[in-house]
C-alpha positions in Angstrom: -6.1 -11.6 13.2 -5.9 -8.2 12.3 -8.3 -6.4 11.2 -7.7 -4.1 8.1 -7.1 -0.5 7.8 -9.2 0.0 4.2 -11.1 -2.7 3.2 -12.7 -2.9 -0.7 -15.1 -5.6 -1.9 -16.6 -5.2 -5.0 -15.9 -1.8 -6.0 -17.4 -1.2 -9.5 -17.1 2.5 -11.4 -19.3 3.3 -14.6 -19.0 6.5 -16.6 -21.2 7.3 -18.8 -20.5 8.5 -22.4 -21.3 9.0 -26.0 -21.8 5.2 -26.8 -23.3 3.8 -23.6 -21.6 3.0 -20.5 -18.1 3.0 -19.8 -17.6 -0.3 -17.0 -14.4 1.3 -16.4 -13.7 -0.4 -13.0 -15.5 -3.9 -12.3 -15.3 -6.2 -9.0 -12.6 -4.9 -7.5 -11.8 -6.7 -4.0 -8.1 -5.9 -1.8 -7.1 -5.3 1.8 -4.5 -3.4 3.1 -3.2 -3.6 7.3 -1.3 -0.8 9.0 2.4 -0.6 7.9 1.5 -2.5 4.1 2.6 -1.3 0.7 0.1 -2.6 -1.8 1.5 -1.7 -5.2 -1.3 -1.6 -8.0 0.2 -2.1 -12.0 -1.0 -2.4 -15.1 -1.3 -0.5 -18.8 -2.3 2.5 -18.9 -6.3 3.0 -18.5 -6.6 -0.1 -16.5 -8.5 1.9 -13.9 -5.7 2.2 -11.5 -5.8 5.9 -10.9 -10.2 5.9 -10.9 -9.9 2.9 -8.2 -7.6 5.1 -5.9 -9.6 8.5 -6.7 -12.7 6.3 -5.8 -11.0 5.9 -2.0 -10.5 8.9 -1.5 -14.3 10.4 -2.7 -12.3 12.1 -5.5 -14.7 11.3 -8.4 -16.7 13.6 -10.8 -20.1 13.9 -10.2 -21.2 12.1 -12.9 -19.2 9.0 -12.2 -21.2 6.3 -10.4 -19.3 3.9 -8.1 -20.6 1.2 -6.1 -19.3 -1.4 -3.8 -20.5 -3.8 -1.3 -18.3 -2.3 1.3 -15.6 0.1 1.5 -14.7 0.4 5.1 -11.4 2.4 6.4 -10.9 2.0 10.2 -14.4 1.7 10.7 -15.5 4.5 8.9 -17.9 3.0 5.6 -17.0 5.5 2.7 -19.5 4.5 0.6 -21.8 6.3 3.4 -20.0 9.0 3.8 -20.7 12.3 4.0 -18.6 14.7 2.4 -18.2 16.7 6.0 -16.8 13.5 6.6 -14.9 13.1 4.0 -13.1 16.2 4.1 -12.2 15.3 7.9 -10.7 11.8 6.7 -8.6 13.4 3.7 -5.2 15.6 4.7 -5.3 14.0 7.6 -6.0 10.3 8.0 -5.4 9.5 4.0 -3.5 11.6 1.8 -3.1 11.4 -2.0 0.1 11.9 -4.0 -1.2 12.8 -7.4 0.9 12.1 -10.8 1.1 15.8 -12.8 2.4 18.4 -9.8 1.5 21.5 -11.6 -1.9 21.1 -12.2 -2.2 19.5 -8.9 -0.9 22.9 -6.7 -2.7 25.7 -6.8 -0.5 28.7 -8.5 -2.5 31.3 -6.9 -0.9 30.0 -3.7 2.6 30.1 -2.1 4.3 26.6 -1.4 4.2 27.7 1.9 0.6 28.5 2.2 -0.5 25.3 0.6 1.9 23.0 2.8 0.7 24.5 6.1 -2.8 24.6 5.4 -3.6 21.4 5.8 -1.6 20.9 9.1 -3.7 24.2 10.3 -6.9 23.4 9.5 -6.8 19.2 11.2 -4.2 19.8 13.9 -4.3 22.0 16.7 -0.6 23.6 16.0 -0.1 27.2 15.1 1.4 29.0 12.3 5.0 28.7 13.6 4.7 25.1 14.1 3.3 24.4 10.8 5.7 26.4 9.1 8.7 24.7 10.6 7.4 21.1 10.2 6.8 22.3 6.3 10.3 23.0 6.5 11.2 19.5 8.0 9.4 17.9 5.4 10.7 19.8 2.6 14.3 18.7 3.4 13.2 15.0 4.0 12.4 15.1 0.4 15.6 16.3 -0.6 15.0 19.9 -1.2 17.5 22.4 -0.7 17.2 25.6 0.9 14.0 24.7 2.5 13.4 27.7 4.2 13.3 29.8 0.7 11.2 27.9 -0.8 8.3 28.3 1.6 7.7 31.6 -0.2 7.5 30.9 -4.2 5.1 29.6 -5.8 4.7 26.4 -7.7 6.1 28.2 -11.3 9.1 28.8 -9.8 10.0 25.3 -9.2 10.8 22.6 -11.4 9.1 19.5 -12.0 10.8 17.5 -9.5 11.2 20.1 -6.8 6.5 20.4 -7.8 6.3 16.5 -7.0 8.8 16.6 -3.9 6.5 19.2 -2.6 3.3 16.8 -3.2 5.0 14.3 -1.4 6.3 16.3 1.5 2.4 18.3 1.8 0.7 14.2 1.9 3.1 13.6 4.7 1.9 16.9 6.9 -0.1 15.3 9.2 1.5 11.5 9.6 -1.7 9.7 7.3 -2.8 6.5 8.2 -2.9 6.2 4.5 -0.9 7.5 1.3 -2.5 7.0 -2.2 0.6 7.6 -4.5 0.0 7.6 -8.1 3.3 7.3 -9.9 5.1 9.7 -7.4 8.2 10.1 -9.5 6.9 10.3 -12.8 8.6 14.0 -12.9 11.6 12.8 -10.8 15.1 11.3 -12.3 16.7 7.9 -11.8 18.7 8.6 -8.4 16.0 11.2 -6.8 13.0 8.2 -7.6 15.5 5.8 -5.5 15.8 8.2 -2.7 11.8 9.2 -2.6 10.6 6.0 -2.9 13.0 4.5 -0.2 11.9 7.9 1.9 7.9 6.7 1.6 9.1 3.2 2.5 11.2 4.2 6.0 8.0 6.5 7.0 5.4 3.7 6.3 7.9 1.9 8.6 8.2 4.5 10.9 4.8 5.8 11.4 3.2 2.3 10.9 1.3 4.2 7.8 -0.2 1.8 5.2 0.6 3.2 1.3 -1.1 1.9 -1.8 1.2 2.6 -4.7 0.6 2.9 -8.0 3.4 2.2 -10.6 4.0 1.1 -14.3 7.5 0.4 -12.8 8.1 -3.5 -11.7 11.1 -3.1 -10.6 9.9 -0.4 -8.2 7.2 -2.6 -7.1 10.5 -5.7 -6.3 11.5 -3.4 -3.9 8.9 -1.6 -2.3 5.6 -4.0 -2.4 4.2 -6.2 0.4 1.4 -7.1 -1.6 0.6 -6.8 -5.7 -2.4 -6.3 -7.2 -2.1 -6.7 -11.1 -4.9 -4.9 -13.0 -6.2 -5.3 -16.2 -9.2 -3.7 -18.2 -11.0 -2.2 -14.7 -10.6 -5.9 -13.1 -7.8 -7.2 -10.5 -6.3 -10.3 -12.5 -3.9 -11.1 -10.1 -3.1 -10.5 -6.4 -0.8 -11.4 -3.8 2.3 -11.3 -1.6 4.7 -9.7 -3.5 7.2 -12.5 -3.4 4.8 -15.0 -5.0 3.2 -12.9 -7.4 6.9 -12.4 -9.0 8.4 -15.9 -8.4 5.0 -17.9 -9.3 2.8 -15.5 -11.3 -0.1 -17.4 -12.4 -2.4 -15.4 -14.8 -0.9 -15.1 -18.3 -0.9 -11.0 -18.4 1.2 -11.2 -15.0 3.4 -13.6 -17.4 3.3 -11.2 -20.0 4.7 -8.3 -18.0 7.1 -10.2 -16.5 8.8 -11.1 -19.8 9.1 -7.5 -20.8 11.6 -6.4 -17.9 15.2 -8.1 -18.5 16.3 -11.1 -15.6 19.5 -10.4 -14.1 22.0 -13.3 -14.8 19.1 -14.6 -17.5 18.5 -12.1 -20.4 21.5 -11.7 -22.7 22.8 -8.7 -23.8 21.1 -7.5 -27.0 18.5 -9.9 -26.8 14.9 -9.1 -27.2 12.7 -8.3 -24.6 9.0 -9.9 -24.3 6.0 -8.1 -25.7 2.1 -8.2 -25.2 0.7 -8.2 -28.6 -2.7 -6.2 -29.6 -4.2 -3.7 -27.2 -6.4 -3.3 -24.1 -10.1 -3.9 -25.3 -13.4 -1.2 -25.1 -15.1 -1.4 -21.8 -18.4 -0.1 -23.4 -21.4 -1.8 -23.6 -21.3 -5.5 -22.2 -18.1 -6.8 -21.3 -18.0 -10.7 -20.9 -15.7 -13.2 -20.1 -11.6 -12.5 -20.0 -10.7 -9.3 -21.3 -7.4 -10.6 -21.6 -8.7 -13.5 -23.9 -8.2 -11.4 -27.4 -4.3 -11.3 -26.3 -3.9 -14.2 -24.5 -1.8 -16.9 -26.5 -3.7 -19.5 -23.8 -7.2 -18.3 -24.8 -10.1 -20.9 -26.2 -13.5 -20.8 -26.1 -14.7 -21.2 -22.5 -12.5 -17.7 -21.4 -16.0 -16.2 -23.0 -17.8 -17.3 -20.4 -17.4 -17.0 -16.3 -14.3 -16.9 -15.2 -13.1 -18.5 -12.0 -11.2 -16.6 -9.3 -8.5 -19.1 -8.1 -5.5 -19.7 -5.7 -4.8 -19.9 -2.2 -3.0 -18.5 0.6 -3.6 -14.7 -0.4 -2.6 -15.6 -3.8 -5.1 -15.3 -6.2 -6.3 -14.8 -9.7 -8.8 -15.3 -12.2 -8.1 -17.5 -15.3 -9.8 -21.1 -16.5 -5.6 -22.6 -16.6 -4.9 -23.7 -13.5 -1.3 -24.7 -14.6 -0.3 -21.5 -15.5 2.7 -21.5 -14.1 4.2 -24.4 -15.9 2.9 -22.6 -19.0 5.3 -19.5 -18.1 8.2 -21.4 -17.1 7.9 -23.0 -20.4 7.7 -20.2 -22.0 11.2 -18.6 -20.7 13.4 -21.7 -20.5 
């Protein structure tokens, strides 16, 4: 069997603030092999961006995370030191961060901050860098490559700002890309073309890519495995296939219903909704966050909750027939 690149079991994150302790990320347990796309949803402030900041040794200071391992390629990041760290990221796991501008530096030349990466891991000089910056650039889909090597990140526009983030991740071929919402900034066509552009090169370079998305159809089309997160826990995971076709937890459900089924949803009909909001995190959280939401909830989803399923498919919930619940609940 083989054995996975990143490895996460139990990976808990608590900030603290004003009113106690914020239990912003709890339990959370996934692997990902070489060549996988593990696409991560859920509302936002589910703890989808902390749990991928937490990979990469990203987190403030003040943050505390724990887990019981954390292990990429052999290499335990929870041990880490940040000499090591700094080895590991730009050129064995790269991040594609959500807001472009405040992510490049505008000091800095697009040029400069491309290259430098590629500089400071690989043994390549200037020329070589520069001209696999410009390779990059127009893998992305930017024009006039070349030209662009010299402006700096004001002079672009949103779009061309998150092209560039993608293209700098891909510098030194990653073992791992972290993207978080990648084409926010990006229109309907250019999100096709990026995203199908991260797909080849996972492909291609056998590179491994957790992505992370409020977009489900998106995740139909990119995702080898799903992880469905709710309130700082992982409610659902599993082959993508299953998670969509059999989805088992009633949030899953609930998403689900909000996105219109081709050859199903009539034309001016109204789409599904999750009613109330995501709950606090302070203090003591017990039982199923989901419960206050849930039209399925009773008394013992205050209590432990069971993690359930087989196969790589799993989730936590006290229904074990919730399946037949959402196929009721759409037919």
């Amino acid at each position: 069997m083989e054995k996975p690149l990143l490895s996460v079991r139990n990976l808990t994150i608590d900030i603290p603030v004003g009113g106690g302790t914020l239990h912003a990320v709890r339990g959370i347990d996934f692997d990902l092999n070489r060549g996988e796309t593990l696409c991560i949803v859920g509302e936002s402030g589910s703890g989808k961006s902390l749990t991928s900041l937490a990979v990469m040794g990203l987190l403030s200071k003040t943050i505390r995370r724990t887990a019981d391992r954390m292990d990429f390629d052999g290499t335990d990041l929870t041990r880490a030191t940040p000499r090591t760290m700094r080895a590991l990221r730009g050129a064995r796991m790269a991040m594609i961060f959500q807001e472009p501008m405040t992510s490049l530096n505008p000091a800095y030349t697009i040029g400069d901050q491309l290259t430098e990466a590629l500089l400071l891991h690989k043994p390549v000089g200037r020329e070589a860098a520069r001209a696999r910056a410009i390779e990059l650039l127009e893998k992305v889909g930017i024009t006039a490559a070349e030209s662009r090597l010299s402006q700096y990140p004001h002079q672009l526009s949103g779009g061309l700002r998150q092209r560039v983030m993608i293209a700098m991740a891909l510098m030194c071929e990653p073992e791992l890309i972290i993207a978080d919402e990648p084409t926010t900034a990006l229109d309907v066509t250019i999100q096709a073309q990026i995203l199908r552009l991260l797909y080849d090169l996972g492909r291609e370079m056998n590179m491994a890519m957790i992505l992370i998305t409020h977009d489900l159809g998106v995740v139909a089309r990119v995702a080898d495995k799903v992880a469905v997160m709710y309130a700082g826990e992982l409610v659902e995971t599993g082959p993508a296939a299953e998670v969509f076709n059999m989805p088992s937890h009633p949030y899953t459900r609930g998403l689900l219903r909000c996105i219109p089924l081709p050859g199903k949803t009539e034309r001016g009909s109204k789409l599904g909704t999750i009613p109330g909001i995501v709950p606090s995190l302070v203090g003591d959280v017990q039982g199923c966050a989901f419960r206050t939401r849930c039209s399925y909830a009773e008394a013992a989803c205050h209590g432990d909750i069971p993690r359930q399923g087989s196969g790589g498919h799993a989730f936590r919930c006290i229904h074990e027939d919730g399946n037949r619940h959402f196929e009721e609940a759409i037919a």
